[in-house]
C-alpha positions, -999 to +999 in steps of 0.1 A: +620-012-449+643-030-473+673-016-491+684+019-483+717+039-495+729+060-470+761+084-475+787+089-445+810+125-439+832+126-421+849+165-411+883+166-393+892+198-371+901+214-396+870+216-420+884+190-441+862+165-452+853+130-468+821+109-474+815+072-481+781+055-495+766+022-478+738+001-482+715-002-450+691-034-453+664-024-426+637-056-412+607-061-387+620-091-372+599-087-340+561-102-338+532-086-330+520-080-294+489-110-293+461-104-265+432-127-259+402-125-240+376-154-228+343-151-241+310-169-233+285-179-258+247-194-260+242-214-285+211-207-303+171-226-309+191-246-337+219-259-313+248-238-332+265-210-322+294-186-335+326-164-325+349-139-345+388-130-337+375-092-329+354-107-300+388-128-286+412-098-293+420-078-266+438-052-279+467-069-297+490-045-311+524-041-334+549-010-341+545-020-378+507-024-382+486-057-375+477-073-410+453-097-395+439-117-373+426-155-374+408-183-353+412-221-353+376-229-343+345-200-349+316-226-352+301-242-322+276-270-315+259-289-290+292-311-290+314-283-277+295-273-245+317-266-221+349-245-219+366-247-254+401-237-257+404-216-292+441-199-306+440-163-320+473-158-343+479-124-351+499-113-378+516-074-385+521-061-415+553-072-424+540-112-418+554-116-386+530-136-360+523-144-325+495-165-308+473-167-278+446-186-262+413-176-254+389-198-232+350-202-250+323-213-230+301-229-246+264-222-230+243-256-238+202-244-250+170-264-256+183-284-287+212-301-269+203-338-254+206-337-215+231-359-198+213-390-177+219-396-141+218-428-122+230-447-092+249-469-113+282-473-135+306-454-117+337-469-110+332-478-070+298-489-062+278-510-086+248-521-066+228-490-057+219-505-020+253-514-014+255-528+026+279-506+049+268-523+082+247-508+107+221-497+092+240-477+060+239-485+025+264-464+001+256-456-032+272-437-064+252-413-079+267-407-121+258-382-147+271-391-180+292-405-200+290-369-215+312-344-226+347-334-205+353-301-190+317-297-174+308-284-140+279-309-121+273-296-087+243-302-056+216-273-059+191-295-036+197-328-011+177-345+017+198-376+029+226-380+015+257-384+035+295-374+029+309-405+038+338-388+054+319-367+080+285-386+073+271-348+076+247-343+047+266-327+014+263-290+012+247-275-018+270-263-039+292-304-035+309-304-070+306-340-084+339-350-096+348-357-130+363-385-143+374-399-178+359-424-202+379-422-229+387-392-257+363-366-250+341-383-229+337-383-189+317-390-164+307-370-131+304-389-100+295-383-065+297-410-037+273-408-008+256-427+019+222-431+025+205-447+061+181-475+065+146-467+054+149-430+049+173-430+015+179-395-003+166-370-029+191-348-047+192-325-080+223-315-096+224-281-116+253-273-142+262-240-159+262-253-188+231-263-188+211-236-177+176-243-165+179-279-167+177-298-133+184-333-129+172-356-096+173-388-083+167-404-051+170-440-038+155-461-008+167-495+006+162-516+037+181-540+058+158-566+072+145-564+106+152-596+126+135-602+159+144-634+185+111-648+193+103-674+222+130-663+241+125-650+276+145-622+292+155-646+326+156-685+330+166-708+361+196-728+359+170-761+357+149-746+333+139-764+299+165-762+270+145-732+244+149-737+211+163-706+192+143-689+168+135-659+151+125-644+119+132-611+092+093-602+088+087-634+059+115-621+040+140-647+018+172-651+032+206-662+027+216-674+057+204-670+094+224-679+121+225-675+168+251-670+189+257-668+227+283-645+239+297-647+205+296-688+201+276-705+178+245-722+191+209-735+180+194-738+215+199-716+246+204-741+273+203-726+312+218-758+326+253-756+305+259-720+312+266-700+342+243-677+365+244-643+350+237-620+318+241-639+286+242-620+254+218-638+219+224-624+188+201-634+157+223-622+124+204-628+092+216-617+055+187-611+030+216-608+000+208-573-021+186-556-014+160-541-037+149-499-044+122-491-028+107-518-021+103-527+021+097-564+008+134-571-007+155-561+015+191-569+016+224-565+036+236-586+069+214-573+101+216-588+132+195-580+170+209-589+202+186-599+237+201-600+272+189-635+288+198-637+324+200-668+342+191-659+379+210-672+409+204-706+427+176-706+456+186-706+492+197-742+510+170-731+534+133-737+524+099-740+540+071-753+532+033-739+537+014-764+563-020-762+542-028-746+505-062-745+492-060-750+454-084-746+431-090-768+398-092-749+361-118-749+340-102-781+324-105-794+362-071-798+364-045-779+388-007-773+385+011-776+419+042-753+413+068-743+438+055-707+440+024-720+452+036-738+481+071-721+492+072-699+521+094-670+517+112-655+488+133-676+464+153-665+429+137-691+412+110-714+417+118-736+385+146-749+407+118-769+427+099-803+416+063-805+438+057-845+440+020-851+453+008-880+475-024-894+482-028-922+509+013-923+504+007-933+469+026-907+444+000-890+422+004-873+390+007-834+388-013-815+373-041-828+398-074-843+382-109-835+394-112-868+407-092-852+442-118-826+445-124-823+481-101-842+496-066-831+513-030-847+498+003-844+508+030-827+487+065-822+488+087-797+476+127-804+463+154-785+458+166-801+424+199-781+430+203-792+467+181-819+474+167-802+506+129-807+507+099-795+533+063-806+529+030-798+537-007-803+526-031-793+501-068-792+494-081-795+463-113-772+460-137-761+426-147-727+427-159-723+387-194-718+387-210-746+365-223-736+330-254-745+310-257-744+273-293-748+256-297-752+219-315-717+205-345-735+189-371-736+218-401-761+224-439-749+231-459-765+255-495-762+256-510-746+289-527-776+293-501-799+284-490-829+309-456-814+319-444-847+328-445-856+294-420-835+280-391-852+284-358-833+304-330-827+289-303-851+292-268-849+311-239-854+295-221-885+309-188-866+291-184-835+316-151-816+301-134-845+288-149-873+310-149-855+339-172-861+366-189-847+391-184-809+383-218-798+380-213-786+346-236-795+319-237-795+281-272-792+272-266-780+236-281-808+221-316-803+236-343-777+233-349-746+260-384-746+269-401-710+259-417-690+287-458-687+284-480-669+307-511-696+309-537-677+327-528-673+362-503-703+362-466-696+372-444-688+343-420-720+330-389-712+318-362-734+309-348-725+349-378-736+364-376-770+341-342-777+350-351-772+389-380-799+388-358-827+366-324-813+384-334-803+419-321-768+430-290-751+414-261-753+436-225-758+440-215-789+423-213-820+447-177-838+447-171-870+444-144-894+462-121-909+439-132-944+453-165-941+444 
């Protein structure tokens, strides 16, 4: 290397000869041959960690000698988990260099702080019960802000979704990394969870070995139900009022519709024969985790109502129906009770009732017990009308009620001193003549055996004042 003198003969053909001197200047130009290698290290109980260029070398090499070799980073900390990029320059002999880059993995231990999850703060889906429709919430699950360059991925999940495939995530789902700001990322993963059943997951990293974070989430959309609504009406039927409720939750808003148009009241009389469609929509705003009482989201239910088909033109009437009174000694005359034959819906019929030719109400009163009326059934779609008769009958057995605190009498004792018990002139609301009888405001007398005389029980009491028990006696309504 350097300077060197070097002398040059020449020799003809003929032997003859001459020489010349010159200086040669001889230089390593050329840099060494730099090899790296990726190494992996665990940092130790204190959270620190080293590396040396012999452990990144692999191998580099130089025709003039290698004079040394130097790192840009040795020293590791809890702040460099992850994959660390780190140069090796190599220099020969003769102060030539070259550079590689090695990868160093930075393997995280007990001293390093654990990055959080949550279902919040990524940069999608702030509300962790957020309302897809039908029953699906979506939600982001984040870990972080932390350090860049980490690996986040599924080791365990029950319930939530790929909202692509809505298929649950395979193990394994890498959560994808996004940045912060210098140095700093977040890892996210967006998912979708189902009404009422929510999700568990844990993510594992391999950076952080042993450490396993979870989280889970459940939400609920409210459960409307239409109440007071029946599945079939007649096209005369009473206007329904529509109503319904979300289990006592607070709403936003609740709203009806039939067949899609707004409406408060389902009215059979403004819309056609046929299958009508009422749907109930309520929103209960956001919803609350876990917790069935706060739920949130728009949810709505839907109830076929059918409005059956007009009755036949044709109608008869049965000649005679025996009716009976209830025990509020009233009866309902209805279409169905006094129709011959089979008819789509008796609410298309008005019964009028006659006594003597004189309209009477309907329901009938007690006071026609006994006695046969006239009736006559309409068509309120057609006006056709057949009549017949009815008689009014009472076939509840009458009921006695004695007050528990009996009276003693005496085996000597002047039974016709003991006064009876008194009848009620208020049968059932005024009602007379029904054999009924409140006698709650009187004693029972208490049976005694008095020596041979015949036992006297409250029965026996109310045959001597009363007279036999038997089927009540009616009375005419003009007396």
């Amino acid at each position: 290397m350097g300077a060197n003198t070097v002398t040059l003969t020449v020799t003809d053909n003929n032997g003859n000869t001459s020489t010349c001197a010159a200086t040669v200047i001889v230089e390593d130009n050329t840099g060494p041959f730099a090899l790296c290698q990726d190494v992996t290290i665990v940092l130790d109980l204190g959270g620190n960690g080293s590396i040396t260029a012999g452990q990144i070398d692999d191998g580099s090499n130089d025709a003039c000698g290698i004079g040394s070799m130097m790192l840009d980073q040795t020293a590791f900390d809890c702040s460099d988990v992850g994959v660390n990029a780190v140069l090796l320059t190599v220099t020969d002999n003769n102060g030539n260099t070259s550079a590689c880059t090695a990868a160093v993995t930075v393997i995280a231990s007990l001293a390093c702080p654990v990055p959080f999850i949550a279902n919040y703060g990524g940069p999608h889906i702030g509300d962790p019960c957020t309302c897809l429709g039908d029953g699906k919430f979506a939600e982001e699950i984040v870990i972080g802000p932390t350090l860049p360059g980490l690996i986040w991925e599924l080791s365990q999940n029950s319930g939530l979704l790929d909202p692509n495939t809505l298929l649950p995530f395979a193990i394994g789902t890498d959560f994808t990394e996004i940045s912060v700001g210098v140095g700093v990322s977040i890892y996210v993963l967006e998912g979708v969870h189902l009404d009422g059943i929510g999700y568990n997951i844990e993510a594992e990293s391999p950076f952080y070995p042993g450490i396993t974070l979870s989280i889970g989430n459940l939400c609920y959309y409210p459960d409307p139900v239409i109440t007071g609504l029946a599945d079939e009406y007649c096209q005369n039927s009473n206007p329904v009022v529509l109503e319904g409720n979300a289990g006592g939750v607070a709403l936003v808003s609740e709203s009806f519709t039939i067949d899609g148009n707004p409406a408060v009241i389902f009215n059979p009389a403004l819309l056609n024969g046929g299958v009508h469609i009422v749907t109930y929509t309520v929103d209960a705003g956001t919803a609350g985790s876990f917790d069935p009482s706060d739920p949130g989201c728009v949810a709505s239910v839907s109830q076929a109502v059918e409005i059956v088909g007009t009755s036949p033109n044709l109608m008869a009437c049965n000649d005679l129906v025996a009716v009976s009174v209830d025990e509020n000694c009233e009866a309902l005359i209805v279409g169905d009770m006094v129709l011959e034959g089979d008819y789509y819906c008796y609410g298309d019929f008005q019964v009028d009732i006659y006594y003597n030719l004189n309209q009477i109400p309907n329901p009938i009163t007690y006071q026609y017990v006994g006695l046969t009326l006239d009736y006559t059934a309409i068509n309120l779609n057609t006006g056709n009308e057949c009549s017949g008769q009815l008689i009014v009958q009472d076939l509840l057995e009458p009921t006695l009620s004695c007050n528990a605190d009996p009276i003693e009498i005496g085996c000597n004792e002047d039974l016709s001193t003991v006064p009876p018990p008194r009848r009620r002139r208020q049968l059932f609301g005024s009602q007379r003549g029904t054999g009924q009888h409140d006698l709650s405001g009187h004693r029972c007398l208490r049976r005694w055996n008095c020596g041979g005389r015949a036992d006297l029980d409250s029965r026996g009491y109310l045959r001597q004042h009363f007279g036999a028990l038997h089927p009540p006696h009616y009375h005419s309504p003009n007396r």
